[in-house]
C-alpha positions as CSV (number, residue, x, y, z in Angstrom):
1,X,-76.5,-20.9,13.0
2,X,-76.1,-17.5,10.7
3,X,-72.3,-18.0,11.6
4,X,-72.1,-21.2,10.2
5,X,-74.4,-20.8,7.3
6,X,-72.6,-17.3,5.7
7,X,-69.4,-19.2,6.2
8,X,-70.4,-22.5,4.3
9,X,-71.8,-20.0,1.8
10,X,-68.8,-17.8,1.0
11,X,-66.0,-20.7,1.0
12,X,-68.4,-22.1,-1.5
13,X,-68.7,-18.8,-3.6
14,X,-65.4,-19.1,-3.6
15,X,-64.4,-21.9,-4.4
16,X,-66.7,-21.8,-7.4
17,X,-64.7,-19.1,-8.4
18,X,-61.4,-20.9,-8.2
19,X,-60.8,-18.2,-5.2
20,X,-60.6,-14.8,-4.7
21,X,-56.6,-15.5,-3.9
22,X,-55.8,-17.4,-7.2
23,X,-57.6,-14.5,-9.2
24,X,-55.2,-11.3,-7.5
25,X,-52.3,-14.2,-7.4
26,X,-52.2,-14.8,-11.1
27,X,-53.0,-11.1,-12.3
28,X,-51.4,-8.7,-9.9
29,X,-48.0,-8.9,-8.5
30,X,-46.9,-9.8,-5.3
31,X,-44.7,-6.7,-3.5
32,X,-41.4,-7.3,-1.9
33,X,-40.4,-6.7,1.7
34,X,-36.7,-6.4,0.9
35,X,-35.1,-6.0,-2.6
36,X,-31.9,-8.3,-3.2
37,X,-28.6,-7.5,-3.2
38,X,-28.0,-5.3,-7.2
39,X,-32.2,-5.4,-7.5
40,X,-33.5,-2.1,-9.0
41,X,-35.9,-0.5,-7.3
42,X,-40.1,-1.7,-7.8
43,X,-41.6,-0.3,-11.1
44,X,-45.4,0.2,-11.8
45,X,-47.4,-3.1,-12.4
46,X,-49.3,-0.8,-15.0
47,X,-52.5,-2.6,-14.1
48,X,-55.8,-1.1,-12.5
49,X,-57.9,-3.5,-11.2
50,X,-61.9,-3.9,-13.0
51,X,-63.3,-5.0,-9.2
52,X,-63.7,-3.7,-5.6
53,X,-60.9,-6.1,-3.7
54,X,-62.2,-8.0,-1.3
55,X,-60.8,-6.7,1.9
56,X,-62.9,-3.8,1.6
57,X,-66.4,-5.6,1.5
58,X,-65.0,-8.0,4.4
59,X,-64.2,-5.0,6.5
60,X,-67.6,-3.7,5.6
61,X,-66.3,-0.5,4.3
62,X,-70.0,0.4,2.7
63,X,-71.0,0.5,6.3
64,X,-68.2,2.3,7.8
65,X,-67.6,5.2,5.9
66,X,-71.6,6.7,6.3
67,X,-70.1,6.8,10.1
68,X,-66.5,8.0,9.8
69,X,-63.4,8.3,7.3
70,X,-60.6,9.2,9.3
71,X,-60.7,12.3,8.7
72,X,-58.6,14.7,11.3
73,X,-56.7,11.8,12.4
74,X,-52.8,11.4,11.4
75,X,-52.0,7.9,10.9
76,X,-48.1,7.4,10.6
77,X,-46.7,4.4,8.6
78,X,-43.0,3.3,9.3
79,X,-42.0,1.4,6.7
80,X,-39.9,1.7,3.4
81,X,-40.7,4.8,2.9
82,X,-44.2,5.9,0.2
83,X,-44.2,6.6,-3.6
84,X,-45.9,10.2,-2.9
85,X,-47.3,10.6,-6.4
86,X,-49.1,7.1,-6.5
87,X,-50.4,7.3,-2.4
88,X,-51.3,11.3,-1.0
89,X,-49.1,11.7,1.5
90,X,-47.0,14.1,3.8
91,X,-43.5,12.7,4.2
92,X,-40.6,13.3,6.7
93,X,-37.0,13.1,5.4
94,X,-37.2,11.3,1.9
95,X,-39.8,9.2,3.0
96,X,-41.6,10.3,0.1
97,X,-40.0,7.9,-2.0
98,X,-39.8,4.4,-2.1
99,X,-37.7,1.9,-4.0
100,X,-39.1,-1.0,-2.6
101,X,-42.9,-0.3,-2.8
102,X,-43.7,-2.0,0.4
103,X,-45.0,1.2,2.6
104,X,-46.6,2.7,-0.8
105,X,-49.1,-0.5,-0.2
106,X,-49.6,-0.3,3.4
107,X,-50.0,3.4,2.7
108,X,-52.9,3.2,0.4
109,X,-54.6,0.6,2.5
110,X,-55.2,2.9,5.0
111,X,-56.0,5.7,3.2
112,X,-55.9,6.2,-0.6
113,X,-58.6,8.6,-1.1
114,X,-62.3,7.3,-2.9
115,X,-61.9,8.0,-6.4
116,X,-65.1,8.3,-9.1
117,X,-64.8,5.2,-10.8
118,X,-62.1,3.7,-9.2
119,X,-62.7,0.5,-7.4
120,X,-59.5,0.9,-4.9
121,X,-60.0,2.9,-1.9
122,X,-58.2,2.8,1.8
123,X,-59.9,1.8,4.6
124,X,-59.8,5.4,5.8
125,X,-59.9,7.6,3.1
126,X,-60.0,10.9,4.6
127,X,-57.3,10.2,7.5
128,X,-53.7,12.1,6.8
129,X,-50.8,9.6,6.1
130,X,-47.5,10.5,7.8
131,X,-44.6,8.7,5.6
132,X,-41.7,7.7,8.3
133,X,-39.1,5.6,7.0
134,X,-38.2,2.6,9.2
135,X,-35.6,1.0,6.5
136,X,-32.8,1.8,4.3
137,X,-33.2,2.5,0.4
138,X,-33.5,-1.7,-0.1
139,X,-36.3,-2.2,3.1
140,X,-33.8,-3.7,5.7
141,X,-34.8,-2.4,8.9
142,X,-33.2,-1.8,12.2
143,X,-34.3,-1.4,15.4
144,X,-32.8,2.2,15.9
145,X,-34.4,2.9,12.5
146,X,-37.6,2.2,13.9
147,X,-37.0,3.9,17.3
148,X,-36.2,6.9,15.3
149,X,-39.4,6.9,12.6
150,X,-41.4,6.2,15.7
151,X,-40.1,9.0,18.1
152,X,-40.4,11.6,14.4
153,X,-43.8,10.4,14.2
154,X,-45.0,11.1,17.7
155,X,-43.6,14.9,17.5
156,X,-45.6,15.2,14.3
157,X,-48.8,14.6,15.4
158,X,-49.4,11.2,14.8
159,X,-51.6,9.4,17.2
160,X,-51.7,6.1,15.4
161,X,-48.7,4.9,14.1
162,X,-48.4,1.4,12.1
163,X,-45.3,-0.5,12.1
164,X,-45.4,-2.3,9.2
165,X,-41.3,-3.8,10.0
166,X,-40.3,-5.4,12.6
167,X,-36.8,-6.7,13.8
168,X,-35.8,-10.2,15.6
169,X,-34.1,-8.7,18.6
170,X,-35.9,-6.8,22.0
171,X,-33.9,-3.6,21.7
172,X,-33.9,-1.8,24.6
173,X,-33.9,1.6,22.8
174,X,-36.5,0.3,20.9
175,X,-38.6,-0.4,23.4
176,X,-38.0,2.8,24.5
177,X,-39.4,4.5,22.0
178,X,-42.8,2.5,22.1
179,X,-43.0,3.8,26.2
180,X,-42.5,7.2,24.6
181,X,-45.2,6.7,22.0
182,X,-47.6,5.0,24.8
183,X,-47.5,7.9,27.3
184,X,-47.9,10.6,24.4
185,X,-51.2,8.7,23.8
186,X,-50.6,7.1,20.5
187,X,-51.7,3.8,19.4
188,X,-48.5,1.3,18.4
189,X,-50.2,-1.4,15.6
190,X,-47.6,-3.6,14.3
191,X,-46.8,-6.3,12.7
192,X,-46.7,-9.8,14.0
193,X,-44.0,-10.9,11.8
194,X,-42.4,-10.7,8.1
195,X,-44.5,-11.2,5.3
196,X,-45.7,-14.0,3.7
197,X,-43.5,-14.6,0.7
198,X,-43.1,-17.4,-2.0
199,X,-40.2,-20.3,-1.4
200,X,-39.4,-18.0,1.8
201,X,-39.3,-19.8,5.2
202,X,-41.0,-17.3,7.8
203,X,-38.6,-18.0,11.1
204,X,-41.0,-18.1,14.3
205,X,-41.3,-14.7,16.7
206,X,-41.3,-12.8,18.6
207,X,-40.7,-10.4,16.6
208,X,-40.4,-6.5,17.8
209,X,-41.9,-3.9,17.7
210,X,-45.0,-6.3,18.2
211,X,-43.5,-8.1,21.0
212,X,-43.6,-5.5,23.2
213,X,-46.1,-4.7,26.0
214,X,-48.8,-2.3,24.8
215,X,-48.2,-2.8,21.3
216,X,-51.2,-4.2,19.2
217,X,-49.5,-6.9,17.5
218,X,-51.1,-8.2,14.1
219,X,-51.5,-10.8,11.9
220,X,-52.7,-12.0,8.7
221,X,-55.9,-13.6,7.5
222,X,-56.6,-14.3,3.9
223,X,-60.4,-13.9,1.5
224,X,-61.2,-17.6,2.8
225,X,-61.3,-15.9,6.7
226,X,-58.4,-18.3,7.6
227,X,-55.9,-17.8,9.4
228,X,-53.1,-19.3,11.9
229,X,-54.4,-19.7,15.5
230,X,-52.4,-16.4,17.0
231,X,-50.8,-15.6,20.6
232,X,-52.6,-14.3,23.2
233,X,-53.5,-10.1,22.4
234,X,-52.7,-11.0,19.0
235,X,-55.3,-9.7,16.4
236,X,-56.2,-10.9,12.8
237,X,-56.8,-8.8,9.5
238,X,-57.3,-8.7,6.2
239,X,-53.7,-9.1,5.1
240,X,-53.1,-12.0,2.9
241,X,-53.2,-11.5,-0.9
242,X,-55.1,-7.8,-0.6
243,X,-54.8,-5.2,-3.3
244,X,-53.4,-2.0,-2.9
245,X,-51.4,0.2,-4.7
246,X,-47.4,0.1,-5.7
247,X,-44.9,2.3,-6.9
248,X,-46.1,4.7,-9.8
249,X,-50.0,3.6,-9.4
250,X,-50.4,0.6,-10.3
251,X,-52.4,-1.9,-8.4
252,X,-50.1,-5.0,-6.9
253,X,-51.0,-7.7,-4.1
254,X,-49.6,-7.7,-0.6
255,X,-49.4,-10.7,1.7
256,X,-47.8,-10.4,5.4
257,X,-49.2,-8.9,8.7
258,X,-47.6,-5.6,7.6
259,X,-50.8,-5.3,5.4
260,X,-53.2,-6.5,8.0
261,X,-51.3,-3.5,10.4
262,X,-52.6,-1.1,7.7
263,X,-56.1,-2.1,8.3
264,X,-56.2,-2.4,12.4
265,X,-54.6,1.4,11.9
266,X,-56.9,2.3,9.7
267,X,-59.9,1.3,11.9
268,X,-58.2,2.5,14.9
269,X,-58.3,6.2,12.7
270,X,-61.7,5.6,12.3
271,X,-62.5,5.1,15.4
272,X,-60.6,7.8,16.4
273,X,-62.1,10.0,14.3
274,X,-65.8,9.2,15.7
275,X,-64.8,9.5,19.4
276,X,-61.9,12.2,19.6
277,X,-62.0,11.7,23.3
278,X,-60.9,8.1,23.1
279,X,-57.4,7.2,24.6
280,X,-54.5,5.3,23.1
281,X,-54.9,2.2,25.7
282,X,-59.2,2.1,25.7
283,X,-58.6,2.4,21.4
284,X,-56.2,-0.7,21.9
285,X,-58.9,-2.6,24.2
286,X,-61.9,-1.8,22.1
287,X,-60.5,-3.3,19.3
288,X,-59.5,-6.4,20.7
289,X,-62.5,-6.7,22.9
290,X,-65.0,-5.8,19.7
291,X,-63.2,-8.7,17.5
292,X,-64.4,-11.4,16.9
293,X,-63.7,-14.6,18.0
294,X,-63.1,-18.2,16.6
295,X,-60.8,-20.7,18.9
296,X,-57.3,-18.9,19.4
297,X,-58.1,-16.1,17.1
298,X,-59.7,-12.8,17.4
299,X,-60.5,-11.2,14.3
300,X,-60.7,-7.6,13.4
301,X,-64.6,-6.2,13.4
302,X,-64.2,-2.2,12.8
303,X,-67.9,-1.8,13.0
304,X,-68.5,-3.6,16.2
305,X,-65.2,-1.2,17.3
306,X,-66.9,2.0,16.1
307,X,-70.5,1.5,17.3
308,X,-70.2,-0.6,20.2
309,X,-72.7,1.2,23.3
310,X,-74.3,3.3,20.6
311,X,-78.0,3.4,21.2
312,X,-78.7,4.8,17.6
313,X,-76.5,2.8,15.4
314,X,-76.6,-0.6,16.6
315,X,-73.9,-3.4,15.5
316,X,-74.4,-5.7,13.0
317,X,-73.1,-8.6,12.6
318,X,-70.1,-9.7,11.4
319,X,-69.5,-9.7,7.5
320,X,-68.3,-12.9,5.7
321,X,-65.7,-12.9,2.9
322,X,-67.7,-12.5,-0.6
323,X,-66.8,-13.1,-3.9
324,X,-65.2,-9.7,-5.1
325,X,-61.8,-9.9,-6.6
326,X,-59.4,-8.4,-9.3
327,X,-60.6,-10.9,-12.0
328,X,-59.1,-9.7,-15.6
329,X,-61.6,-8.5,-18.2
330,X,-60.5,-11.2,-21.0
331,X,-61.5,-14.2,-18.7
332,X,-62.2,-17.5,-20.8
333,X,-65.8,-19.1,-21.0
334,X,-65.2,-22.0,-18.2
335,X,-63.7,-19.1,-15.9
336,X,-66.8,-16.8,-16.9
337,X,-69.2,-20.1,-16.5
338,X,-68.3,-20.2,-12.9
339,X,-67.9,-16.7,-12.2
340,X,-71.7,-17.3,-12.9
341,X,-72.3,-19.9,-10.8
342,X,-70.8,-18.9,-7.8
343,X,-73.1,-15.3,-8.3
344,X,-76.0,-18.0,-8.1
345,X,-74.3,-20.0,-5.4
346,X,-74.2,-16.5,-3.4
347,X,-77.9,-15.8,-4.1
348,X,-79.1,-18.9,-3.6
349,X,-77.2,-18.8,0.1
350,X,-78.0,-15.2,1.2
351,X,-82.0,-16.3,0.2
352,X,-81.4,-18.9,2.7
353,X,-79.6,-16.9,5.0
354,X,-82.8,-14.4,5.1
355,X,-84.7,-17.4,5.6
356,X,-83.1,-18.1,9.3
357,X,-82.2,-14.1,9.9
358,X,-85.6,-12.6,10.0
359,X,-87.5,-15.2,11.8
360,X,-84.7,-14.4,15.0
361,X,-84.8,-11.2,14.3
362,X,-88.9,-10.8,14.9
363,X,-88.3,-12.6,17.7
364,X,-85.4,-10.7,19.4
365,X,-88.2,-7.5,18.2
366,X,-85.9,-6.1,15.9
367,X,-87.3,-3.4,14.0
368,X,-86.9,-1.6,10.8
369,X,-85.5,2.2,9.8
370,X,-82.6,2.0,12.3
371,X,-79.1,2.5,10.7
């Protein structure tokens, strides 16, 4: 019954607000994957968004952090490379630039730092970021660039390591690599697939490194909590129309499972960061087995992840999409108007929500003054 009621409240607040999606869509960019043949590299968007995105509320980020930030964990990200001054990063090679902007984003979604004032943040802000590149200079990868960024990452240090590129083939030196990064005791995260770009037709999977056994293959969910029904082992994220940051600093949207890779990693460093002891394999299980679930979909819950069999800090449940976006300050009065009246919407729903919640919870003999 709470399920059903936060859900029926947020797609409401959302709606109201003409959607969290439509509001990032229309004022941030969307970054590329690959840059066309003659296309100069990604410039700044120049814009800094005026509202905390709302991956990092859905994640539950405010509850999170109190626990854990990642910090002492290296979290490698093979990709196109990341913009070093707009994402704090060490870098092997020149992976400390990128023309493309794609691994800048997936970079600062797991662990741009918390700024004063700034409403951006990673989901593990204090975890170290290992740039790998995966691609050449345009983002094309291949499966011996990625057996390669993997293999670099392993020897330096990095015990999660998010493949945010994939290729269509099962190379067998590819899969190689992943055995190498399993028995070292890394977690592989990867993406389920290419990502989600307009008038571009997404050609069905498998698609590798994800396809391979032990890997934690990911896809995409958008702020709605939707998304496609995946395969078996497959887990969903925050990944669809999230902000993070591009090429010189400014803010741009990402859509794709390479984004919702950035988040599984960056719980995993969380995690990993609480419990130090924890293995590659039983960091892989917990997160699937903590998710939660809807009918062919298991969704990624880091605080059920982080706390689960923890006496003193008991899990919650699972947090609902809200109505936090990157709306523009010069919004007209009709946008403003129901800005308004999805705040009252969400009031009037969480009132009602409190309404069913605390009843159950004096009869389940919850108590008060526990985290």
């Amino acid at each position: 019954m709470r399920r059903q009621l936060a859900v029926a409240c947020a797609t409401f607040v959302l709606a109201a607000n003409g959607g969290v999606a439509a509001a990032q869509d229309t004022v941030l960019p969307q970054i590329p994957q690959v840059l066309r043949a003659g296309q100069p590299c990604t410039g700044s968007s120049g814009k800094k968004i005026t509202e905390t995105p709302w991956q990092l509320p859905y994640l539950g980020a405010d509850r999170l952090w109190p626990l854990s930030t990642g910090a002492g964990v290296t979290v490698a990200v093979v990709d196109t490379g990341v913009d070093s001054t707009a994402v704090p990063v060490e870098a092997l090679g020149d992976a400390g630039k990128d023309c493309v902007g794609h691994g800048t984003v997936v970079a600062s979604l797991i662990g741009a730092p918390v700024r004063e004032g700034f409403k951006f943040a990673g989901l593990a802000p204090g975890a170290r970021v290992l740039a790998v590149r995966g691609t050449d200079k345009s983002g094309v990868p291949s499966a011996g660039g990625i057996a390669g960024a993997i293999d670099a990452a392993v020897a330096a240090g990095a015990r999660v390591i998010c493949v945010a590129v994939g290729v269509a083939e099962a190379d067998p030196g590819l899969g190689k690599a992943i055995e190498r990064a399993l028995a070292a005791g890394a977690l592989v995260v990867a993406a389920a697939g290419p990502d989600s770009l307009p008038n571009k037709k997404v050609e069905p999977g498998p698609y590798y490194p994800a396809g391979f056994p032990g890997v934690l293959a990911v896809s995409a969910l958008g702020p709605d909590g939707k998304a496609e029904a995946g395969s078996p082992g497959v887990l969903a994220a925050p990944g669809n129309l999230v902000v993070g940051t591009g090429p010189g600093g400014g803010q741009v949207v990402g859509s794709g499972p390479a984004f919702a890779a950035a988040h599984v990693a960056a719980a995993a460093a969380l995690i990993r960061a609480y419990r130090p002891e924890i293995t590659g394999s039983e960091l892989a299980k917990r997160l699937r087995d903590k998710a939660y679930r809807q009918p062919g979909l298991a969704m990624l819950d880091p605080l059920a992840a982080l706390t689960a069999n923890q006496a003193e800090a008991p899990v919650t449940a699972r947090r609902e999409p809200v109505a936090l976006a990157a709306v523009p300050d010069t919004v007209g009065p009709q946008r403003s108007a129901l800005i308004v009246a999805g705040i009252v919407a969400l009031a009037g729903c969480l009132l009602g929500a409190v309404a069913v919640v605390v009843p159950l919870g004096r009869r389940r003999g919850w108590r008060g003054g526990g985290r």
